[in-house]
Backbone and ligand atoms as CSV (ligand in chain L), in Angstrom:
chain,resi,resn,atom,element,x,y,z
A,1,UNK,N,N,-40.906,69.971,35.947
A,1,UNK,CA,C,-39.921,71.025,36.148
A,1,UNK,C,C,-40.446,72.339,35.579
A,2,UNK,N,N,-40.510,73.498,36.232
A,2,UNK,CA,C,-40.282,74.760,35.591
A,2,UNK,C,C,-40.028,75.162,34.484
A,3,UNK,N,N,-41.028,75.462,33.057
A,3,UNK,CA,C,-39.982,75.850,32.117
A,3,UNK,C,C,-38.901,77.120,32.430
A,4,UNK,N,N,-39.202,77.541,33.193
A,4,UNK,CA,C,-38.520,78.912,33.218
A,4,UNK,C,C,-37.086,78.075,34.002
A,5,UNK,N,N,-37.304,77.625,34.512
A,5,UNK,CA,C,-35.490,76.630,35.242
A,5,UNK,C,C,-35.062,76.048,34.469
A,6,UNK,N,N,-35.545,75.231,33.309
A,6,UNK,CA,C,-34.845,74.019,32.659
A,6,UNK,C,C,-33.608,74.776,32.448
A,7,UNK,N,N,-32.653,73.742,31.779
A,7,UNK,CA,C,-31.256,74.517,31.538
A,7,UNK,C,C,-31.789,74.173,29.876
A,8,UNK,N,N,-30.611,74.970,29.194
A,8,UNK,CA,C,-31.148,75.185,27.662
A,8,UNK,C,C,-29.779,75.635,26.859
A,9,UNK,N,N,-30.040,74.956,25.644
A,9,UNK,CA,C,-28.386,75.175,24.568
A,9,UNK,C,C,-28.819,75.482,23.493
A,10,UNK,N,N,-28.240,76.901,23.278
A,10,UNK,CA,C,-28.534,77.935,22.137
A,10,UNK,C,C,-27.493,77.607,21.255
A,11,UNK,N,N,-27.463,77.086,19.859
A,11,UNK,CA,C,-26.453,77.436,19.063
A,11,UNK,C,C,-26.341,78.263,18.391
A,12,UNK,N,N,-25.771,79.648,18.448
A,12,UNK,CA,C,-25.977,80.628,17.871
A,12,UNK,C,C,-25.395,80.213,16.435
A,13,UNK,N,N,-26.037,80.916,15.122
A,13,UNK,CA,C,-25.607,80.549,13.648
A,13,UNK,C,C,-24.453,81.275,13.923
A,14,UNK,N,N,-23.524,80.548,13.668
A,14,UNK,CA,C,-21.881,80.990,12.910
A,14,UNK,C,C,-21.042,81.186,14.174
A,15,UNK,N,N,-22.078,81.027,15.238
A,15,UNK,CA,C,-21.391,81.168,16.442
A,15,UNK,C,C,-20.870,80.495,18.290
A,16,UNK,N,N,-20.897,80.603,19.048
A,16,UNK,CA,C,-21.042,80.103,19.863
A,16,UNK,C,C,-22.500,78.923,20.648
A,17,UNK,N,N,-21.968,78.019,21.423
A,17,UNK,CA,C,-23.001,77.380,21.819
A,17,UNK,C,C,-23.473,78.319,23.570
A,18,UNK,N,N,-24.393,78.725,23.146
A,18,UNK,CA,C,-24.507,79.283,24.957
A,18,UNK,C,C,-25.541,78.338,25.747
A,19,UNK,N,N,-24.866,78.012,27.213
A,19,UNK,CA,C,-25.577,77.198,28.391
A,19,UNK,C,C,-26.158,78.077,28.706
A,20,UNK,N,N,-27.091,77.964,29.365
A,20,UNK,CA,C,-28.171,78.675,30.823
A,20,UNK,C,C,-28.023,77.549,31.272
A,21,UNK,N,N,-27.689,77.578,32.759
A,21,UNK,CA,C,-27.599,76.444,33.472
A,21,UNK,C,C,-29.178,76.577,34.238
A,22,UNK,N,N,-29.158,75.644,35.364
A,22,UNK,CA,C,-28.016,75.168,36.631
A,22,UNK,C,C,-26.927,73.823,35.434
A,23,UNK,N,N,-25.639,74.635,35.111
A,23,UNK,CA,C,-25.035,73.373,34.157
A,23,UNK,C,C,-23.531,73.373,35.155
A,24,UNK,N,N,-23.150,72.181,34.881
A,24,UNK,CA,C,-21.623,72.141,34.857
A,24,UNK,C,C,-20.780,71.758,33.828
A,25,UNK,N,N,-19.642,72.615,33.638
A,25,UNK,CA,C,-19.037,72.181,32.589
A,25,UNK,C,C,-18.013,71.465,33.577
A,26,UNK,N,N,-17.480,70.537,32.576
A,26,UNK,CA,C,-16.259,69.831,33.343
A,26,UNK,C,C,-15.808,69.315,32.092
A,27,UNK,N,N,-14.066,68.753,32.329
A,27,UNK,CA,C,-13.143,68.075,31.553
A,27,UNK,C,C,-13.324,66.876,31.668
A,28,UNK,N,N,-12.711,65.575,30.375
A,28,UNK,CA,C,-13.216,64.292,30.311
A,28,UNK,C,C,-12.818,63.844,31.458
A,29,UNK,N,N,-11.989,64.241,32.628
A,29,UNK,CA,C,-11.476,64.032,33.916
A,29,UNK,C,C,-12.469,63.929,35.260
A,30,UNK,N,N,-12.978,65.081,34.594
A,30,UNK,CA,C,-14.036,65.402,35.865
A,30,UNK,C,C,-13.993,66.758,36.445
A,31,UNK,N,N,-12.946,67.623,36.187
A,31,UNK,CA,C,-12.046,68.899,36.643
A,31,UNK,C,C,-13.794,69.704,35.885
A,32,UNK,N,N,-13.446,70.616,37.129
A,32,UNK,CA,C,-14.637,72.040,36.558
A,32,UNK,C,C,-14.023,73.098,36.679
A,33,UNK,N,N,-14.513,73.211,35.284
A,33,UNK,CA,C,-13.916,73.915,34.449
A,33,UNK,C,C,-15.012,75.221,34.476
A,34,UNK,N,N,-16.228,75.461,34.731
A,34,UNK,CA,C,-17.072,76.418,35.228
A,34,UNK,C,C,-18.383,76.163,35.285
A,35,UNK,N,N,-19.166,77.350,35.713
A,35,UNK,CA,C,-20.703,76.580,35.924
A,35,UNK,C,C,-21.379,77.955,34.916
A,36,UNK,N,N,-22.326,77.449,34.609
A,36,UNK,CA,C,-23.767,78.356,34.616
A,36,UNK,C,C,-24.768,78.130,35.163
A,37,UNK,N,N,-25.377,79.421,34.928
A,37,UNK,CA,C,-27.263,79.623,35.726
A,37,UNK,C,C,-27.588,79.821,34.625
A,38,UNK,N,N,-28.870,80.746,35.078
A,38,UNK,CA,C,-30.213,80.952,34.098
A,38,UNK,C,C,-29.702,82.383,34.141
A,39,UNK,N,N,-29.455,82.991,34.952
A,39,UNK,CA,C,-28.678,84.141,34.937
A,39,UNK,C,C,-27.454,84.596,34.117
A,40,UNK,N,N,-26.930,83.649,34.425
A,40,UNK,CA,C,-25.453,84.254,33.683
A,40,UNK,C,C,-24.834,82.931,33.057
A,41,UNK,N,N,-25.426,82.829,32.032
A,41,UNK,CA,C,-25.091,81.873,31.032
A,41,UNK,C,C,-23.623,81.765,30.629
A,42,UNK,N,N,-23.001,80.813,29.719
A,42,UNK,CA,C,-21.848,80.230,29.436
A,42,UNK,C,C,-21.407,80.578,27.937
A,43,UNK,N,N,-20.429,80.648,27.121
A,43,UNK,CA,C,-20.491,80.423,25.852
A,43,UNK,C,C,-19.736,79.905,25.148
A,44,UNK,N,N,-19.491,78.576,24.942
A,44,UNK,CA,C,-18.740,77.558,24.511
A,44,UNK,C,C,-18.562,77.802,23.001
A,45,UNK,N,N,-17.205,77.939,22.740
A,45,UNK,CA,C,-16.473,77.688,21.279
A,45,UNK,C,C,-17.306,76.485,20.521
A,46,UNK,N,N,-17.837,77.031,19.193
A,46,UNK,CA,C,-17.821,75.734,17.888
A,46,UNK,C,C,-17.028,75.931,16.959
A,47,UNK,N,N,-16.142,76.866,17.001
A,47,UNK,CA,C,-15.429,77.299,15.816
A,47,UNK,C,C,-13.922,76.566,15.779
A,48,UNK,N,N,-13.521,76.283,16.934
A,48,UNK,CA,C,-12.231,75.532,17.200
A,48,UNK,C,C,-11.417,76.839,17.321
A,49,UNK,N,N,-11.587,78.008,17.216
A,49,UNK,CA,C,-10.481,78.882,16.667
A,49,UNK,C,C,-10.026,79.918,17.903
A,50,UNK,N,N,-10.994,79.256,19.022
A,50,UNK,CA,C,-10.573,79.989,20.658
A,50,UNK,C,C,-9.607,79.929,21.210
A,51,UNK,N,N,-8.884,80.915,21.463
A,51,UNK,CA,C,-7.489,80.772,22.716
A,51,UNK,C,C,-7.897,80.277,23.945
A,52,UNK,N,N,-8.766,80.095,24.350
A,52,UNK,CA,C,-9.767,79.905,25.275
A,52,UNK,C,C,-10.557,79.096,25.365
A,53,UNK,N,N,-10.363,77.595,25.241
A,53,UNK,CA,C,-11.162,76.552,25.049
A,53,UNK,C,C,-11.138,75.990,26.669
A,54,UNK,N,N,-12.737,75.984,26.658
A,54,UNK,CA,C,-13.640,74.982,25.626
A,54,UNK,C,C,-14.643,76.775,25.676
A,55,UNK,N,N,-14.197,77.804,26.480
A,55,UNK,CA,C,-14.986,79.164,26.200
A,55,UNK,C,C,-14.807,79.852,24.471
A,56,UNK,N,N,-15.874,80.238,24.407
A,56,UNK,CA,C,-15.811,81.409,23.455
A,56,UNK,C,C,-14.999,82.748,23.843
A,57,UNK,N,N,-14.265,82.941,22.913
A,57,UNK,CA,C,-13.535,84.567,23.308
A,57,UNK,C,C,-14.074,85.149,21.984
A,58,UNK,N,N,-14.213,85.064,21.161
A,58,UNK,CA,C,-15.049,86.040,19.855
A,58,UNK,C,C,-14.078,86.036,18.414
A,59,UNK,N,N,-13.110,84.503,18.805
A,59,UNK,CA,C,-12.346,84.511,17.381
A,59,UNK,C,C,-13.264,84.055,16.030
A,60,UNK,N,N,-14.680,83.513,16.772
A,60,UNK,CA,C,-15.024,82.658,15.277
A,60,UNK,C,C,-15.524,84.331,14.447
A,61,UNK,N,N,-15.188,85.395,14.930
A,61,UNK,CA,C,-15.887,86.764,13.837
A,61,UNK,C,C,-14.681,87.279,12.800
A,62,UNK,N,N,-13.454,86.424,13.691
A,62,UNK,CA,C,-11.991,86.953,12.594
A,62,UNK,C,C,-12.047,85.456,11.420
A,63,UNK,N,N,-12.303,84.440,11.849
A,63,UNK,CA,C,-11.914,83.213,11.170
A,63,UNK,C,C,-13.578,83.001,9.955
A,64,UNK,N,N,-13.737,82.925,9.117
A,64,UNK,CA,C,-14.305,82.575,8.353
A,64,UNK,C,C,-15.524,81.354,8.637
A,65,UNK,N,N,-16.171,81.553,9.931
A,65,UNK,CA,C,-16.805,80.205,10.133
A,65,UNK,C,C,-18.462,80.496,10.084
A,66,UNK,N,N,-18.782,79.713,9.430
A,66,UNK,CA,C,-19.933,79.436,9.254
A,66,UNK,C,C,-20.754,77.977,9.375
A,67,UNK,N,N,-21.890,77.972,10.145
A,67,UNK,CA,C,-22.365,76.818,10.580
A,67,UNK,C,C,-23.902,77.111,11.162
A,68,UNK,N,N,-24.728,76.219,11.115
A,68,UNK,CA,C,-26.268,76.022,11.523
A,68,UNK,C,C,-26.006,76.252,13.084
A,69,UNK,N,N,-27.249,76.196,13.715
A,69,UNK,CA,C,-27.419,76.291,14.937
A,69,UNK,C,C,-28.471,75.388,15.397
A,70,UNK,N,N,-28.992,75.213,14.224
A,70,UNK,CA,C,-30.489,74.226,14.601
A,70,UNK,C,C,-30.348,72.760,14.933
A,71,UNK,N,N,-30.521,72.136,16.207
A,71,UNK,CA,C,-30.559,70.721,16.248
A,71,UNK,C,C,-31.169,70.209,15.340
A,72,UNK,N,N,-30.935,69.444,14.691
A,72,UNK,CA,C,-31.898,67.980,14.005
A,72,UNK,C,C,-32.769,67.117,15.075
A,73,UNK,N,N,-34.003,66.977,14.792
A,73,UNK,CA,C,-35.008,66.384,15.694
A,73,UNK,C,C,-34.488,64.907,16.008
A,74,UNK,N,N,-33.879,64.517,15.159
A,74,UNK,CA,C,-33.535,62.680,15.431
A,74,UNK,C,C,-32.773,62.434,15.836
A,75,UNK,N,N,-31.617,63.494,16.352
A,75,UNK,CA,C,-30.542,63.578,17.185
A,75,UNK,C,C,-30.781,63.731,18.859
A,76,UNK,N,N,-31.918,64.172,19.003
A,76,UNK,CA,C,-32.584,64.334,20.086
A,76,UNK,C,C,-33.262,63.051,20.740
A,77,UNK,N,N,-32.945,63.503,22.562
A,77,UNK,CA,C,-33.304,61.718,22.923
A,77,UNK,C,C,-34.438,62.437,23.905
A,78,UNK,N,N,-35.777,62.176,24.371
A,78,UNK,CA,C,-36.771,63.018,25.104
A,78,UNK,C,C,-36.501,62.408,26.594
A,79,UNK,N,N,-36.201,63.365,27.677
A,79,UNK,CA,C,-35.881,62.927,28.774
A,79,UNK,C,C,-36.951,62.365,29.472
A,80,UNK,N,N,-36.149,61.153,30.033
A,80,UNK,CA,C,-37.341,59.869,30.831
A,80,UNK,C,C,-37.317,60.547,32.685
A,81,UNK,N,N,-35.871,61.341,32.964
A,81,UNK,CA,C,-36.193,62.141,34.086
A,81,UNK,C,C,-36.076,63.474,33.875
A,82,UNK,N,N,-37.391,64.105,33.965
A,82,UNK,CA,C,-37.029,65.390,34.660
A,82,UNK,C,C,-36.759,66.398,35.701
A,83,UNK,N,N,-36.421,64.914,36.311
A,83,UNK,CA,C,-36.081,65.620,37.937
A,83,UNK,C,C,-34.990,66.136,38.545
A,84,UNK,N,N,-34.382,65.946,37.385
A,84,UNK,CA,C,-32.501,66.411,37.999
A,84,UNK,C,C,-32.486,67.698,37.247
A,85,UNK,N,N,-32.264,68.888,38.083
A,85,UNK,CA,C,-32.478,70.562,37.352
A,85,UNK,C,C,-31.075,70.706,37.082
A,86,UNK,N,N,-29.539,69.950,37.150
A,86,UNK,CA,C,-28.420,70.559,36.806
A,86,UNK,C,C,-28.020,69.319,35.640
A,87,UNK,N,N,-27.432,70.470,34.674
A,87,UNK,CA,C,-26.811,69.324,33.677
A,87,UNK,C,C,-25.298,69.647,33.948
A,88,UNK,N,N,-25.012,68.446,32.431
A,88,UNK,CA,C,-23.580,68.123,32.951
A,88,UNK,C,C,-22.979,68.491,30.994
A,89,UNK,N,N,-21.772,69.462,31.210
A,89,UNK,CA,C,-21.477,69.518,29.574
A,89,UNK,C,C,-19.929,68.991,29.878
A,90,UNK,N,N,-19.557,67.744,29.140
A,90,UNK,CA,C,-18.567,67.031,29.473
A,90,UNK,C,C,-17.689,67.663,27.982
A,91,UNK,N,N,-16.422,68.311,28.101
A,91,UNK,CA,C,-15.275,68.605,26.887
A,91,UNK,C,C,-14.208,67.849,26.726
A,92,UNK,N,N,-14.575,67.077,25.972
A,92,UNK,CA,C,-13.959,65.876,25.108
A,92,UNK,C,C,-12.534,66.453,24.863
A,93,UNK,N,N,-11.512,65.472,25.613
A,93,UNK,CA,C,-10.152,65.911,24.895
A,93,UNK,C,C,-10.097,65.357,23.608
A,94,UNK,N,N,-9.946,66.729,22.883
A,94,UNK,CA,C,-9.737,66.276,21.224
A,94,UNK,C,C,-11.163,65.858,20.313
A,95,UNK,N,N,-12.322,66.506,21.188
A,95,UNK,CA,C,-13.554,66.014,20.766
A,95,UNK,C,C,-14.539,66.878,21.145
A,96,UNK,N,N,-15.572,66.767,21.034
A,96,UNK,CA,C,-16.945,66.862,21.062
A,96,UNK,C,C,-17.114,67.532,22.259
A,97,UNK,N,N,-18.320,68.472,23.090
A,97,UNK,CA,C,-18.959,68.777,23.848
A,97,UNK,C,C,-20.414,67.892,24.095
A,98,UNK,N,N,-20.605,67.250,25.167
A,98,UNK,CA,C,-21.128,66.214,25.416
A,98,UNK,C,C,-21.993,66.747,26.653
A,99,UNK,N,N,-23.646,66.921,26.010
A,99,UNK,CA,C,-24.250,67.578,27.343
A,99,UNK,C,C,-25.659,66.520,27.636
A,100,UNK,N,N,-25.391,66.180,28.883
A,100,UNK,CA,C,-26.476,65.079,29.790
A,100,UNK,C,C,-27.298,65.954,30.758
A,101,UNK,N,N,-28.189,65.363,30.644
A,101,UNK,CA,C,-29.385,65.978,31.647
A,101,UNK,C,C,-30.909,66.095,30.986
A,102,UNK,N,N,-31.627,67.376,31.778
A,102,UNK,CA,C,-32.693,66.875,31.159
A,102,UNK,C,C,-32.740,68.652,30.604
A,103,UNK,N,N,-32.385,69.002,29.399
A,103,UNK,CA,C,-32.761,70.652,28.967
A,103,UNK,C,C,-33.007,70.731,27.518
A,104,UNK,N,N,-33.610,71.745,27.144
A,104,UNK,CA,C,-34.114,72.416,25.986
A,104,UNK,C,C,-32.934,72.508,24.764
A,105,UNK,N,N,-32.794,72.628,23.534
A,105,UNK,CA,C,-32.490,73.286,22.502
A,105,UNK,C,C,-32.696,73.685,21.613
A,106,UNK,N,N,-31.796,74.511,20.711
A,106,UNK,CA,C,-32.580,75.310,19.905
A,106,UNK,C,C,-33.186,74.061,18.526
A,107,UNK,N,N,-33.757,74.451,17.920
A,107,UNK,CA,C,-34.112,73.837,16.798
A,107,UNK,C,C,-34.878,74.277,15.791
A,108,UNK,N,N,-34.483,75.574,15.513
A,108,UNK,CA,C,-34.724,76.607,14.107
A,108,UNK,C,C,-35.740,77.868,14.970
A,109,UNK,N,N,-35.095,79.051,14.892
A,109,UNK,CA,C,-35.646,80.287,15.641
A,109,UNK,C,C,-36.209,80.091,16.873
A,110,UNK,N,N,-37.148,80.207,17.438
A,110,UNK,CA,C,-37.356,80.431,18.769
A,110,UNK,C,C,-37.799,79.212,19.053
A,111,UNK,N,N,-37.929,78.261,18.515
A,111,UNK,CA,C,-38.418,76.523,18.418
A,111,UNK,C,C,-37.288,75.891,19.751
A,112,UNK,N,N,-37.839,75.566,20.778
A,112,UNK,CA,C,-37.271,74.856,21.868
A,112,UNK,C,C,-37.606,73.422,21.837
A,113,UNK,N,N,-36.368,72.412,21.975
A,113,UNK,CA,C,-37.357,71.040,22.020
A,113,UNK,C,C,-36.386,70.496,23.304
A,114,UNK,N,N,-36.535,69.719,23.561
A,114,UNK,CA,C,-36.450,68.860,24.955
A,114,UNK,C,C,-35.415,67.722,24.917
A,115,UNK,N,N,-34.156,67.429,25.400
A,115,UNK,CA,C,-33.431,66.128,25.104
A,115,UNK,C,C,-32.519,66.216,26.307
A,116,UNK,N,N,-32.365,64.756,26.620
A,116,UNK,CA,C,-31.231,64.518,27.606
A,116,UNK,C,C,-29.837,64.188,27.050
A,117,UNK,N,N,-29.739,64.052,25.884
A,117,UNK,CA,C,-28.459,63.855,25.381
A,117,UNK,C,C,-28.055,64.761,24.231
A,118,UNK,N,N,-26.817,65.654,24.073
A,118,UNK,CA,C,-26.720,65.933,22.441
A,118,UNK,C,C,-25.165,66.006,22.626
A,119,UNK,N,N,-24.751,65.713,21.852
A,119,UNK,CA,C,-23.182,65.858,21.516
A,119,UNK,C,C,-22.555,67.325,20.636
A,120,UNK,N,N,-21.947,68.228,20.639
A,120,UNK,CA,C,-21.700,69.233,19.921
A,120,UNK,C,C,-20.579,69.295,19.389
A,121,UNK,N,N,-20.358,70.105,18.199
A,121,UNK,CA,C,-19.431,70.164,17.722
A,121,UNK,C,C,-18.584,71.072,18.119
A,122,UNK,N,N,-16.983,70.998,18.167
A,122,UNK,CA,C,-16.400,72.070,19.156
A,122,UNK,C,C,-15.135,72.602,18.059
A,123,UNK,N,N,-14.856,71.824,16.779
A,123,UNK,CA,C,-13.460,71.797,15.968
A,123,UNK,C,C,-14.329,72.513,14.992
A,124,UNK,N,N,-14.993,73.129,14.775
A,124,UNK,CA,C,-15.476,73.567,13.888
A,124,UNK,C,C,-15.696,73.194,12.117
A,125,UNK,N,N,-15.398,71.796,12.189
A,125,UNK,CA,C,-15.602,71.128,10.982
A,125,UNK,C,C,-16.354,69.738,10.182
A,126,UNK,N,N,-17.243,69.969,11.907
A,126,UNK,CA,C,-18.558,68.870,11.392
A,126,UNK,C,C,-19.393,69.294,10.017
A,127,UNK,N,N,-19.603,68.506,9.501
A,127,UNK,CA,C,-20.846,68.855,7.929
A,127,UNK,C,C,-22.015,68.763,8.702
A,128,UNK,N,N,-22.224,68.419,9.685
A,128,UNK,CA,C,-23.963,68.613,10.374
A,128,UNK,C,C,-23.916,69.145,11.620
A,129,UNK,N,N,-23.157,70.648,11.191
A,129,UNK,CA,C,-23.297,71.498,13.002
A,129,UNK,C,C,-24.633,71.860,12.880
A,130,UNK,N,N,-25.004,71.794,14.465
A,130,UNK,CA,C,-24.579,71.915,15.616
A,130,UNK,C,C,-23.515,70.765,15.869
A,131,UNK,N,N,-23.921,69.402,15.213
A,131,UNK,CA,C,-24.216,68.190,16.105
A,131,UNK,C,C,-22.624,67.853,15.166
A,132,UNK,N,N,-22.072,66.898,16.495
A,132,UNK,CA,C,-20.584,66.622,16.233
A,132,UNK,C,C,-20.410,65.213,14.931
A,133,UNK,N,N,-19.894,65.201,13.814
A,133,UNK,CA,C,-19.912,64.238,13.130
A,133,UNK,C,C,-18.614,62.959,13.091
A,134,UNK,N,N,-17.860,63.422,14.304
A,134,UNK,CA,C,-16.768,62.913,14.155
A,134,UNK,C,C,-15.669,63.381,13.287
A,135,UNK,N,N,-16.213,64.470,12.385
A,135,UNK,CA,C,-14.616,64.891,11.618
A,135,UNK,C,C,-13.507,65.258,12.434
A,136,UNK,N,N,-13.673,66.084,13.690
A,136,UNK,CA,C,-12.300,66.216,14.544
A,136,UNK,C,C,-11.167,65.121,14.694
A,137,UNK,N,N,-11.687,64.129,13.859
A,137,UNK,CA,C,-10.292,63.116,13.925
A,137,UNK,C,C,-9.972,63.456,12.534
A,138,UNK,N,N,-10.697,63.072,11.560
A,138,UNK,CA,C,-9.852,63.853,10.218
A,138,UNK,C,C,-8.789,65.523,10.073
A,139,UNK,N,N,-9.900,66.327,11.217
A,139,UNK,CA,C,-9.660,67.487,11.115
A,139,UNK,C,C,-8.017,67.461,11.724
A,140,UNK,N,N,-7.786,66.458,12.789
A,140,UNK,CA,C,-6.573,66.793,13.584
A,140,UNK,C,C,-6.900,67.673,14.758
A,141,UNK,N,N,-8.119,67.728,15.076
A,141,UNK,CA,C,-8.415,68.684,16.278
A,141,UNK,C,C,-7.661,68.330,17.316
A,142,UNK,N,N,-7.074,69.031,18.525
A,142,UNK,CA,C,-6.299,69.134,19.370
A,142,UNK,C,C,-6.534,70.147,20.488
A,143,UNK,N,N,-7.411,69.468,21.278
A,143,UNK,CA,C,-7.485,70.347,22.659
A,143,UNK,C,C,-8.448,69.742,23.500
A,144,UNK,N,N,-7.733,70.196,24.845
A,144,UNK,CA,C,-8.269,69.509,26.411
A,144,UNK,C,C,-9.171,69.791,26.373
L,1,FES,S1,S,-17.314,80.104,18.618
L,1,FES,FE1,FE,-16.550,81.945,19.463
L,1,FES,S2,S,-14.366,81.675,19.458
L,1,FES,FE2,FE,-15.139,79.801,18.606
């Protein structure tokens, strides 16, 4: 595949997760909910604190949130196909952002690494963001 096509997930520090597609987002239903390109990327809430979920609207700069952006390497699974150019970011009711396929992420400054699976954090109260730890059930997180 193209590096310049792969699709790719930026976790910005303290901030949003942004897609470059070819991605689809969709609900645990299946409902699409929107797409990205390489063009005009996506920017998914980690802060929990969006009127606008599972999008970023720019509340995590009023709410106090702070969090990594860097994947952990062992969280990462190295894709066995790279032949499918669209991923899929599935939004967990009451959970996680769940992205399949075969694309890039970040993993400390301009460091790109390669995985078909990562799970994200979307309630903003995992202890190992990016990556979702399951606290959204302690937290009480709540949203489609
Ligand atoms: S990360 Fe931007 S509103 Fe939550």
């Amino acid at each position: 595949m193209n590096e310049k096509t792969r699709p790719r997930a930026v976790a910005f520090e303290s901030g949003p997760l942004e897609v470059a597609g070819p991605a689809r987002i969709v609900s645990a239903t299946g409902e699409e909910l929107g797409r990205a390109t390489a063009e005009k990327p996506v920017y998914l809430c980690r802060c929990g604190a969006s009127e606008n979920k599972p999008f970023c609207d720019g509340a995590h700069q009023a709410c106090d949130y702070a969090a990594a952006g860097d994947f952990p390497e062992e969280k990462l699974k190295e894709p066995t196909d790279d032949s499918q150019s669209e991923i899929t970011v599935r939004v967990l009711q009451n959970g996680p952002l769940v992205l399949e396929g075969a694309f890039d992420v970040s993993c400390g400054g301009d460091d790109l690494r390669s995985t078909s699976r990562i799970t994200v954090c979307r309630c903003g109260a995992s202890s190992r963001p990016p990556v979702c730890d399951g606290s959204h059930k302690a937290a009480g997180f709540c949203a489609d």
